[in-house]
Residue frames relative to the residue before (quaternion, step in Angstrom):
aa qw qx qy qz dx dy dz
X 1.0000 0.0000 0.0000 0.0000 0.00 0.00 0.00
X 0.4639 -0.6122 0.5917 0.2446 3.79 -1.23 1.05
X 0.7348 -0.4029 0.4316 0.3339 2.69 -1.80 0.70
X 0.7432 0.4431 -0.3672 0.3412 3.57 0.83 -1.59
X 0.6584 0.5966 -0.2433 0.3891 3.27 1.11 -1.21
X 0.5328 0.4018 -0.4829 0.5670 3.95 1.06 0.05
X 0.7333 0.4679 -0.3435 0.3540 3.75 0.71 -1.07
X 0.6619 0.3211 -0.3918 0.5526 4.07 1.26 0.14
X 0.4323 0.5542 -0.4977 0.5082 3.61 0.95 -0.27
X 0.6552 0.4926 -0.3566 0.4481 4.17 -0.19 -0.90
X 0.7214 0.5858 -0.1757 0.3250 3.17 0.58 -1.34
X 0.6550 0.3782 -0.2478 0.6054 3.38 0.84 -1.23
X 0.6903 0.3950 -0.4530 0.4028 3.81 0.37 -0.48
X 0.6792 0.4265 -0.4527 0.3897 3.76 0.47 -0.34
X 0.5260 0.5184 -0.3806 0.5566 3.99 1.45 0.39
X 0.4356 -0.6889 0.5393 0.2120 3.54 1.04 -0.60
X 0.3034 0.6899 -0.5140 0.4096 3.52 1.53 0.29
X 0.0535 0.6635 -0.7331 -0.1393 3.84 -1.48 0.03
X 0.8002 -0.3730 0.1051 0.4577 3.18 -1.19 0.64
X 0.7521 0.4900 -0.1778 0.4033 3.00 0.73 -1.60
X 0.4219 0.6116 -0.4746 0.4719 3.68 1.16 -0.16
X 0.6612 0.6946 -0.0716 0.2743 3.44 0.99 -1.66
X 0.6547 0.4810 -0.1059 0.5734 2.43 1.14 -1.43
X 0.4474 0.6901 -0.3107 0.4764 3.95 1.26 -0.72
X 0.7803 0.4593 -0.0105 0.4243 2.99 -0.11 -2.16
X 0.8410 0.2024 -0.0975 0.4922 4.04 0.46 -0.95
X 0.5402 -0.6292 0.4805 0.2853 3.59 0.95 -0.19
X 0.6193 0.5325 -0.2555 0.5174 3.44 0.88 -0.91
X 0.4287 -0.7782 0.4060 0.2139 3.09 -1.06 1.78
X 0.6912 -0.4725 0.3283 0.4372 3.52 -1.51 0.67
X 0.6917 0.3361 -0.4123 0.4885 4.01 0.30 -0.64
X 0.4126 0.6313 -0.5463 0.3643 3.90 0.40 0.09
X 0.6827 0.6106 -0.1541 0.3707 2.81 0.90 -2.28
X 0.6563 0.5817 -0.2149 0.4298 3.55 0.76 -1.70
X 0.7068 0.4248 -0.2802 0.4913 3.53 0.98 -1.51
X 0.6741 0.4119 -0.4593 0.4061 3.97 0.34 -0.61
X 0.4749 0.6455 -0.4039 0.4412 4.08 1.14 -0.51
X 0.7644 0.3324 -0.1930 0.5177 3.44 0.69 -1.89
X 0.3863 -0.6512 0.5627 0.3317 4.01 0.75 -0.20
X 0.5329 0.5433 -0.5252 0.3809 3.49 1.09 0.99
X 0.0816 0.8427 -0.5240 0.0930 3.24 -0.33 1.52
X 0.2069 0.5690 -0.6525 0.4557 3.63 1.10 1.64
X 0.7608 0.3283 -0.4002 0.3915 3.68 -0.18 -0.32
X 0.4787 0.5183 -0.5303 0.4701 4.04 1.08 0.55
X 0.7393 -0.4216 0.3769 0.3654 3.33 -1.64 0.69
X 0.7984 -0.0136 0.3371 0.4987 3.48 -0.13 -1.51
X 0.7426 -0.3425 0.3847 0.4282 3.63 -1.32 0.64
X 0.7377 0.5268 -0.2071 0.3680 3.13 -0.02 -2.19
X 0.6232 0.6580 -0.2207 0.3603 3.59 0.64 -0.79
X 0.5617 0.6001 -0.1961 0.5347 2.94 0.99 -1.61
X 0.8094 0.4422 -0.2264 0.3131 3.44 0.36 -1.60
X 0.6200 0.6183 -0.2295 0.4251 3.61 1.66 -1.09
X 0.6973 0.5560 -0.2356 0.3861 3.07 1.54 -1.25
X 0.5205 0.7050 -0.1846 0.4449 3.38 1.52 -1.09
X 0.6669 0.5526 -0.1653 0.4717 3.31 1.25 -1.56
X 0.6029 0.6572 -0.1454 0.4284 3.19 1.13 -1.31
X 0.7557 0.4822 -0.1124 0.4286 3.39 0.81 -1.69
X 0.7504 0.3613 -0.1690 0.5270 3.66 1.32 -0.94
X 0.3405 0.7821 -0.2318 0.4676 3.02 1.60 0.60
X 0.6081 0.5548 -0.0161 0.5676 2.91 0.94 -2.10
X 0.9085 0.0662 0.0032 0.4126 3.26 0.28 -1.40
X 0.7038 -0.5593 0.1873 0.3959 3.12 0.74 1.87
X 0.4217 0.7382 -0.3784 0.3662 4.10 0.67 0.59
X 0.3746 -0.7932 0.4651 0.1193 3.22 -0.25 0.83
X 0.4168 -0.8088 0.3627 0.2013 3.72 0.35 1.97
X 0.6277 0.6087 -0.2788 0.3972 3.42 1.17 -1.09
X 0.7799 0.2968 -0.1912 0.5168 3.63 0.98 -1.23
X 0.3030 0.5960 -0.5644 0.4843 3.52 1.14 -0.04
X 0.8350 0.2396 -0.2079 0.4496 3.72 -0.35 -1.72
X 0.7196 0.4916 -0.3974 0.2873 3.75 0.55 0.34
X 0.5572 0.5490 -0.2668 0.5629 3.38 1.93 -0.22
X 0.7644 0.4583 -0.0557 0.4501 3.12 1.01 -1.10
X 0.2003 0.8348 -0.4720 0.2006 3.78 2.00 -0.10
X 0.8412 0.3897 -0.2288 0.2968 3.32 -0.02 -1.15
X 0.4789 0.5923 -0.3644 0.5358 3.61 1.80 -0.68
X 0.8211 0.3878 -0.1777 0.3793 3.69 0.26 -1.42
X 0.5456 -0.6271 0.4920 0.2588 3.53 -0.71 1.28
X 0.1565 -0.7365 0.6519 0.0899 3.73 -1.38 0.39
X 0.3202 -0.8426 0.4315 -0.0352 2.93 -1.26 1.12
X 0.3964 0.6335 -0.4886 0.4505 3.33 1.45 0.80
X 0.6130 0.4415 -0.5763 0.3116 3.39 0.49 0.69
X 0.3482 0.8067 -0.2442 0.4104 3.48 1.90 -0.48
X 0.6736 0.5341 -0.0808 0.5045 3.30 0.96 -2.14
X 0.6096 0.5193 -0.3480 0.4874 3.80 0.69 -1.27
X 0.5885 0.6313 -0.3354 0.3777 3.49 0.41 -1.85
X 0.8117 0.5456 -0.0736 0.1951 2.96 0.34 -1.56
X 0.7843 0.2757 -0.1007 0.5465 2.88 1.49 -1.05
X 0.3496 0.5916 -0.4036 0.6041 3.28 1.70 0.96
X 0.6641 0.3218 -0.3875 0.5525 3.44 0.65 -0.52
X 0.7025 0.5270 -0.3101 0.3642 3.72 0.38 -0.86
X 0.4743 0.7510 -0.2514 0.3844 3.62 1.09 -0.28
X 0.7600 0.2379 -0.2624 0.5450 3.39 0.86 -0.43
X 0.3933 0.6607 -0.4845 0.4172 3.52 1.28 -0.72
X 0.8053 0.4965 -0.2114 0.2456 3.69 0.42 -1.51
X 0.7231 0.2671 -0.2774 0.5734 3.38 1.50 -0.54
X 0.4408 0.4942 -0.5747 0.4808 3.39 0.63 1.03
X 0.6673 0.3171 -0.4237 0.5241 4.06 0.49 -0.74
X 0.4233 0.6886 -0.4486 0.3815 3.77 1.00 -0.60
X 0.8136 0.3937 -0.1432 0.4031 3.25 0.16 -2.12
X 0.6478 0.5467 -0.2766 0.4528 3.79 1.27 -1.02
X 0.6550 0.5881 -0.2873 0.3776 3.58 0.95 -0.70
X 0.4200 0.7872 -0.2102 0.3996 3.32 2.28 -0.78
X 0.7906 0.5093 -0.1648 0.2975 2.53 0.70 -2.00
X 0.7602 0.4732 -0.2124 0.3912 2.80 0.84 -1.93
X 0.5692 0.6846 -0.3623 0.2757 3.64 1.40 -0.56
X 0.5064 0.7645 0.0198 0.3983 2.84 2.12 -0.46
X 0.6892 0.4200 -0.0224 0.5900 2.79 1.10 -1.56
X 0.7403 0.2417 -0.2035 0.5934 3.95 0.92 -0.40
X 0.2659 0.6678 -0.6188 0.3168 3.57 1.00 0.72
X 0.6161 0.3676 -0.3985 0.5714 4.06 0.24 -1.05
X 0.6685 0.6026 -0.4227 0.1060 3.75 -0.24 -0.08
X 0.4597 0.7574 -0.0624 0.4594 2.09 2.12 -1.28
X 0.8355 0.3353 -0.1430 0.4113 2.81 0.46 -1.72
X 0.5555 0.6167 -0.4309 0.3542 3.67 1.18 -0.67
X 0.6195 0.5794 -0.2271 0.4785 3.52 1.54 -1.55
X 0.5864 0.3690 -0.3432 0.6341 3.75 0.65 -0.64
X 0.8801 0.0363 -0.3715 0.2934 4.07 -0.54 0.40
X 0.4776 0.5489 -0.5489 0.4114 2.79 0.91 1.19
X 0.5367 0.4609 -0.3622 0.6069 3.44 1.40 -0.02
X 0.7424 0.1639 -0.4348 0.4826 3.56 0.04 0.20
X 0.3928 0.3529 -0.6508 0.5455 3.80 0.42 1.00
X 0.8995 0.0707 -0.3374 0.2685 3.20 -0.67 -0.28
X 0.4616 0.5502 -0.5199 0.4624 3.77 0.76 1.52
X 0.6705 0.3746 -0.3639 0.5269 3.35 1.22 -0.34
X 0.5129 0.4394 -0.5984 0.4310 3.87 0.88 -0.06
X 0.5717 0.6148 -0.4364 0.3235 3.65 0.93 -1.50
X 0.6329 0.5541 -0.3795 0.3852 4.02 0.86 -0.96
X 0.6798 0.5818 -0.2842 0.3444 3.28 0.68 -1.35
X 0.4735 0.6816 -0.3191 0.4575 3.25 1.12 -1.63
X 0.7859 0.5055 -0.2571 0.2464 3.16 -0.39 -1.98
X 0.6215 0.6664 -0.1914 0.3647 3.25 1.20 -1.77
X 0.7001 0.5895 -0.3441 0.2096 3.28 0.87 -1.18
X 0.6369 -0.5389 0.4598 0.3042 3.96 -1.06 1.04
X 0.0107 0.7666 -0.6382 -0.0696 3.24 -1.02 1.32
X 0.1311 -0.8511 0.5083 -0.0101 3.48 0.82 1.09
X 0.6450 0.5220 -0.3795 0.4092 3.57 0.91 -1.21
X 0.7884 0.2948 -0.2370 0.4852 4.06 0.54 -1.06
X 0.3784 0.4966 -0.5686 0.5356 4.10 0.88 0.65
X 0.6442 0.4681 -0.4212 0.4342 4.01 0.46 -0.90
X 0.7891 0.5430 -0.1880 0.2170 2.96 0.40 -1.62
X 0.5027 0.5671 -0.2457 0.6044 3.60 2.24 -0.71
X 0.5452 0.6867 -0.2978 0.3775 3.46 0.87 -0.90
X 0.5059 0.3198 -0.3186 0.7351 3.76 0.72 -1.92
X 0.6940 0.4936 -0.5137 0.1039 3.57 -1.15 -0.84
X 0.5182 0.7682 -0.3201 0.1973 3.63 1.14 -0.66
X 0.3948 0.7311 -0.4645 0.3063 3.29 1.44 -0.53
X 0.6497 -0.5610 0.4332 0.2747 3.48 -1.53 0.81
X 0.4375 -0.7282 0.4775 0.2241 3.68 -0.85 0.84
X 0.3147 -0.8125 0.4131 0.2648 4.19 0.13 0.90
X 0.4243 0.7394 -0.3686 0.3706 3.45 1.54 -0.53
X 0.6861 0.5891 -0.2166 0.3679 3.02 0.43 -1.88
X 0.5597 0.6687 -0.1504 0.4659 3.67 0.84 -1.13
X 0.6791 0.3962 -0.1996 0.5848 3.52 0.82 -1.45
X 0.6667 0.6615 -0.2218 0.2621 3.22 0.80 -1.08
X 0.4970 0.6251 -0.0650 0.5984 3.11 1.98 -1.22
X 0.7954 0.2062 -0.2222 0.5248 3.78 0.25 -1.14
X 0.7278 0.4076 -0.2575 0.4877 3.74 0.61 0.03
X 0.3354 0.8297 -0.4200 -0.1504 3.53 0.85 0.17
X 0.3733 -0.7904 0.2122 0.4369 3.70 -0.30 0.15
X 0.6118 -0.7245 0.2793 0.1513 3.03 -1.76 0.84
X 0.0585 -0.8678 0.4495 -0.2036 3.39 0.28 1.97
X 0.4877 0.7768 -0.3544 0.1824 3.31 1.39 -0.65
X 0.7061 0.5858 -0.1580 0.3650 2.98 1.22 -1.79
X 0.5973 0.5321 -0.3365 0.4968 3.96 1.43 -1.21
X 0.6019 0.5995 -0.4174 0.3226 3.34 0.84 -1.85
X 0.7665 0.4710 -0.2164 0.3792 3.55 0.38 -1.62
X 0.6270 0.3324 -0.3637 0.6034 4.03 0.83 -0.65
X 0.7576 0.2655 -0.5256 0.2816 3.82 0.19 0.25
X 0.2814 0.7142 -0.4436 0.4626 3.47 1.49 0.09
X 0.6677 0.5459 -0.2908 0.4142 3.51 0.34 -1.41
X 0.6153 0.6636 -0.3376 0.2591 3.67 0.49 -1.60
X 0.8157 0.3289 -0.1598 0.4483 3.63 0.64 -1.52
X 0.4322 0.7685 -0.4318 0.1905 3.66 0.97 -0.05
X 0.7011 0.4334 -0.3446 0.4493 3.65 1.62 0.05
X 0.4752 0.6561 -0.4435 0.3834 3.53 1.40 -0.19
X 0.5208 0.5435 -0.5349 0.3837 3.83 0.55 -0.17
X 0.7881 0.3887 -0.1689 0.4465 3.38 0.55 -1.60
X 0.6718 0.2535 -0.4384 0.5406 3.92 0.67 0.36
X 0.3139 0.6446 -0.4844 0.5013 3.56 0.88 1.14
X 0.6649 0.5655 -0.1036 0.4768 3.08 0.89 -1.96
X 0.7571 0.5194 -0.1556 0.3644 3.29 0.76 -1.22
X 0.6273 0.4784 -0.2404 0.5656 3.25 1.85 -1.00
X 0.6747 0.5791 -0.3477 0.2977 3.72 0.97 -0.08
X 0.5521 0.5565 -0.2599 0.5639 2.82 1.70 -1.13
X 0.7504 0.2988 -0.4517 0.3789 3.89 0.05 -0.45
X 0.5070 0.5825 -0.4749 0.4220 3.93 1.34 0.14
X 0.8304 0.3567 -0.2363 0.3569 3.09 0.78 -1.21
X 0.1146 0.8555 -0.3100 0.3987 3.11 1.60 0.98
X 0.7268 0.5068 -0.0782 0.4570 3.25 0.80 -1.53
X 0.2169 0.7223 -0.6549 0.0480 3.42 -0.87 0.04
X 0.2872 -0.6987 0.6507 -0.0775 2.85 -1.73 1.39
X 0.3387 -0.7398 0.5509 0.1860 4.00 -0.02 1.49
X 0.5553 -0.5358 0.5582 0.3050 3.07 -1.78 0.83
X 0.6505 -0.5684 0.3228 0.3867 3.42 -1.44 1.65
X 0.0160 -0.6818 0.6647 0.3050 3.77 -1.64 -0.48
X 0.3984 -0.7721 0.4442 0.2188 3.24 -1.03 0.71
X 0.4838 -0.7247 0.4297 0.2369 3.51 -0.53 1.41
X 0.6780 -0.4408 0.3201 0.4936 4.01 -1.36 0.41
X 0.6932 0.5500 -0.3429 0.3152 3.38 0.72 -1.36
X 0.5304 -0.7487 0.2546 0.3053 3.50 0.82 -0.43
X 0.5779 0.5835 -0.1612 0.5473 2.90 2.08 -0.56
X 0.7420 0.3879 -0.2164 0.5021 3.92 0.67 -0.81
X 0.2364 -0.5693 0.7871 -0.0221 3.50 -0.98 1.32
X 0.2687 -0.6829 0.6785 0.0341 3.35 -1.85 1.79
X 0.0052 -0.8292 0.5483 0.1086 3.53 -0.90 0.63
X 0.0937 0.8929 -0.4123 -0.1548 3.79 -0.29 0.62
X 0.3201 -0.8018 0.4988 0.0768 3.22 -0.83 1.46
X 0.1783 -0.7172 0.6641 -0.1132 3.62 -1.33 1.51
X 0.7314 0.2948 -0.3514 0.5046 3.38 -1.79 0.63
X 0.8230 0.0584 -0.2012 0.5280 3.92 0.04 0.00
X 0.5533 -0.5967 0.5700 0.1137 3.03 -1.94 0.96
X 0.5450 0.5857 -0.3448 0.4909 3.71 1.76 -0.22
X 0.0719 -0.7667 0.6183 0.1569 3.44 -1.68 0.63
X 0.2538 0.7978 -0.5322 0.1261 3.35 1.03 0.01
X 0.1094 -0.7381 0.6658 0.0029 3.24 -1.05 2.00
X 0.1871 -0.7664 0.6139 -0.0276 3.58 -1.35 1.03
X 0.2521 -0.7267 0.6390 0.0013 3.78 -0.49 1.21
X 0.1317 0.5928 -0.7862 -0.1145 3.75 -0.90 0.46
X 0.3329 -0.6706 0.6540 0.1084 3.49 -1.65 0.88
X 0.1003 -0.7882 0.5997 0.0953 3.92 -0.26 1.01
X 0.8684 0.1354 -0.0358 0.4756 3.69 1.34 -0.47
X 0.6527 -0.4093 0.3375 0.5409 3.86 -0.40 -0.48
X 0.2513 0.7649 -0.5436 0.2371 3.45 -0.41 1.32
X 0.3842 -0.6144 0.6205 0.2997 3.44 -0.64 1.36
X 0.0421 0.7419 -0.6691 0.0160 3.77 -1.57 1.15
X 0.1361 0.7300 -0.6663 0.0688 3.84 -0.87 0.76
X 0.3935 -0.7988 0.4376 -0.1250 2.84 -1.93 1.01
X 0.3112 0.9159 -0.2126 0.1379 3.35 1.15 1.06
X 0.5170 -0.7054 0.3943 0.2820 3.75 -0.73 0.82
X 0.8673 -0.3134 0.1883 0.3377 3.61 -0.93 0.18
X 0.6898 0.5862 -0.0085 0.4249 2.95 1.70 -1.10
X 0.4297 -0.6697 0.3107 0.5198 2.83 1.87 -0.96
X 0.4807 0.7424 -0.3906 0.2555 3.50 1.76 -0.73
X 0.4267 -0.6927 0.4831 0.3236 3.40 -1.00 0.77
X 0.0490 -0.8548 0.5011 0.1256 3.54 -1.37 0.42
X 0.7150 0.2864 -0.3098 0.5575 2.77 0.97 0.71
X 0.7334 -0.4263 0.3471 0.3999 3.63 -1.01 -0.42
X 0.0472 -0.7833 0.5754 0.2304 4.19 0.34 0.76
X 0.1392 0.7819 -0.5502 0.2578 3.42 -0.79 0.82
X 0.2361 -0.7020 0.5894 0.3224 3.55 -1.14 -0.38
X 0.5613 -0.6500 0.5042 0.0912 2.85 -1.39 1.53
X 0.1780 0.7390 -0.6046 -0.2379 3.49 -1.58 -0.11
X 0.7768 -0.3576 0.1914 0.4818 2.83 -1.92 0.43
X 0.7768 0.1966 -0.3621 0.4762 2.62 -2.50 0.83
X 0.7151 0.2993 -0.5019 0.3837 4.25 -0.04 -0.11
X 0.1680 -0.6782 0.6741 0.2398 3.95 -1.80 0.39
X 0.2498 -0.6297 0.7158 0.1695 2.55 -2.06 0.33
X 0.1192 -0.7927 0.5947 -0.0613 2.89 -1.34 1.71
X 0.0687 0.7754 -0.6258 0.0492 3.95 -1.29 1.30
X 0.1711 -0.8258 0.5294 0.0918 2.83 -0.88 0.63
X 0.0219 -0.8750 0.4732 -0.0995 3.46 0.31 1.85
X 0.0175 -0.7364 0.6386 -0.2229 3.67 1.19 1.26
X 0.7438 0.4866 -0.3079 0.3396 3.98 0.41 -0.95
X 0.7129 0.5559 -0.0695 0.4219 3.45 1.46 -0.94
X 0.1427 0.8314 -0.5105 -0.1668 2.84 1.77 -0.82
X 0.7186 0.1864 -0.4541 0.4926 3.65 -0.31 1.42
X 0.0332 0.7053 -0.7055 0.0608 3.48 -1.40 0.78
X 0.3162 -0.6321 0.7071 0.0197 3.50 -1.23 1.74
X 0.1266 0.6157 -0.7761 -0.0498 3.62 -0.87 1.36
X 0.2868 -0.6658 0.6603 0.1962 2.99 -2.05 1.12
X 0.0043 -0.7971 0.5931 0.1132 4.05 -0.79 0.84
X 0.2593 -0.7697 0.5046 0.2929 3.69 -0.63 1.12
X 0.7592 0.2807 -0.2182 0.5452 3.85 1.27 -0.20
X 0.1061 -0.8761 0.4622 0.0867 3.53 0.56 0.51
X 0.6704 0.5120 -0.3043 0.4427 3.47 1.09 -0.38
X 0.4444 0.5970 -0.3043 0.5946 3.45 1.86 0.04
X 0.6960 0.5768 -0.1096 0.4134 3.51 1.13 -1.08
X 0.3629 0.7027 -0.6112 -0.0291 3.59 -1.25 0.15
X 0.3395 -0.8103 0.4775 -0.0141 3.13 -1.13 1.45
X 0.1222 -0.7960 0.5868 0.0843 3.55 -0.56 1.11
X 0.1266 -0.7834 0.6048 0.0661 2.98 -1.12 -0.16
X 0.7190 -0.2932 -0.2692 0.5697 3.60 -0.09 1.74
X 0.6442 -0.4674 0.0639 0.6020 3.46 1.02 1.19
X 0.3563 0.7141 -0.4964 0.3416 3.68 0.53 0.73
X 0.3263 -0.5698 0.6674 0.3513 4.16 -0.36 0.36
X 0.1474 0.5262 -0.8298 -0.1131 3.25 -2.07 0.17
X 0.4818 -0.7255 0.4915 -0.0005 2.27 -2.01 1.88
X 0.5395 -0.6575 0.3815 0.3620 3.69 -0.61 1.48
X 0.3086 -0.7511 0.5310 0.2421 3.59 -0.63 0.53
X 0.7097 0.3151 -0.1872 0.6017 3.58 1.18 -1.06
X 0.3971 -0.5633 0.6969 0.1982 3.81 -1.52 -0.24
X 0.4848 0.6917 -0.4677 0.2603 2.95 0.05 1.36
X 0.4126 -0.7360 0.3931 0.3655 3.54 -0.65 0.89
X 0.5975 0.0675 -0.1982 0.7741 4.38 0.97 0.10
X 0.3199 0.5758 -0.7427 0.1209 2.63 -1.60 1.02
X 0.4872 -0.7085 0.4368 0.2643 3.54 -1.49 0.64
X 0.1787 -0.7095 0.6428 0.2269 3.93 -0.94 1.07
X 0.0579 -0.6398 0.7561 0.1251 3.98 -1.08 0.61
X 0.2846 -0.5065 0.8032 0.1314 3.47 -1.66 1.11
X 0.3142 0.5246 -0.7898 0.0475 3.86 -1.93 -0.37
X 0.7489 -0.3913 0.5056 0.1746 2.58 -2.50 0.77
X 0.5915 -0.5417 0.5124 0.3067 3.91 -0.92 0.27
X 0.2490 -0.6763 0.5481 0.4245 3.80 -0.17 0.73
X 0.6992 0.5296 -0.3806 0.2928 3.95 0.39 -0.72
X 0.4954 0.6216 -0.4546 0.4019 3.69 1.16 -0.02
């Protein structure tokens, strides 16, 4: 085993990840996994691979992808000789579609041009048309001008709407103020700004002004999500999520709930339909909800 491969091996065990967790969380099949541990990286597709997978893996388990591939330069294969190859071979391809695209750009050049003056014949007839005096319907609006006798009737009889208009006017005049009323018991709530715990991973939040916990997970992507009470008891399903599924608890009884997210940037977590805003940047990290000690 490589130096790197003890240094992502350690890593996933202090998450409690096993392969197959891994294998969950990144897509990236379990022998892949095994081979970047054992620093056997003949059985990966291609260089490039090696490098995505790696990226991937120290990801997962909270590792910074950049210093991974800077401590570890000399362990991890490079792939700019791959890239060179590549675009040596791809070089002539281009000035052949280059030169062919000429040709043909050529060859349908008179088309063009025949099609382009045959459209402007038939915009300048379209002008001429347009132009032409309509002298015959200006007369004919003219006699028409005579006063309209309706209108008149219309005047001494108007009709009698006043009285409904005004009693249905009347109807909505309390919905503003049970509006008012529904804001004030939202804007009740308040959710403190996060603190980050010694361990480095758990962000505290403490929530005042409501007796509700209602926690709410939307999953946009593949993210390992659990739900636990003070004790440690699970409350929900621990698993990985996918996109487009929630998780919903309602830990009003516990006042405190420990979510665990293994992709948090896939993740967003409300609480009684409020967002809370990640305090750290991290791909795992713990969110803790509790009650205000001062309530």
């Amino acid at each position: 085993m490589t130096e790197l491969g003890t240094r992502l091996k350690e890593a996933r065990l202090s998450k409690g990840y096993s392969l197959d967790d891994l294998q969950e969380i990144t897509k990236i099949q379990k022998r892949y996994l095994v081979g970047i541990e054992e620093g056997n990286y003949s059985i990966m597709p291609g260089t490039f691979y090696v490098r995505a997978f790696i990226k991937q893996y120290a990801e997962a388990v909270g590792l910074d992808p950049d210093e991974i591939f800077e401590e570890f330069k000399n362990e991890i294969p490079s792939h700019q000789t791959e890239e060179v190859a590549q675009s040596f071979s791809q070089s002539p391809t281009r000035k052949k579609l280059k030169t062919t695209s000429t040709n043909k750009l050529m060859e349908s050049l008179p088309k063009y041009v025949v099609a382009l003056f045959i459209i402007i014949i038939i915009a300048v007839l379209w002008f001429f048309f347009s132009q032409r005096p309509s002298a015959p319907e200006e007369q004919v609006t003219e006699n028409n001008t005579e006063p309209i006798e309706y209108e008149q009737t219309n005047v001494d009889n108007p009709p009698a709407k006043d009285e409904n208009k005004a009693g249905n006017e009347e109807e909505p005049n309390n919905q503003p103020i049970v509006d008012e009323q529904e804001d004030d018991e939202q804007q009740t709530q308040v959710i403190s700004e996060g603190q980050v715990q010694p361990d480095g991973v758990s962000t505290v939040y403490e929530l005042s002004g409501t007796d509700k916990m209602q926690i709410r997970v939307e999953v946009s992507g593949d993210t390992w999500v659990s739900i636990r009470d003070a004790n440690g008891n699970e409350q929900v399903d621990d698993r990985v999520y996918k996109q487009g599924e929630v998780v919903e608890h309602d830990s009003s009884a516990n006042g405190y709930a420990r979510i665990r997210l293994g992709f948090s940037e896939n993740a967003k977590v409300f609480v009684n339909d409020e967002e809370i805003q990640y305090v750290q940047n991290l791909s795992a990290q713990n969110i803790i909800i509790k009650f205000s000690e001062e309530q």
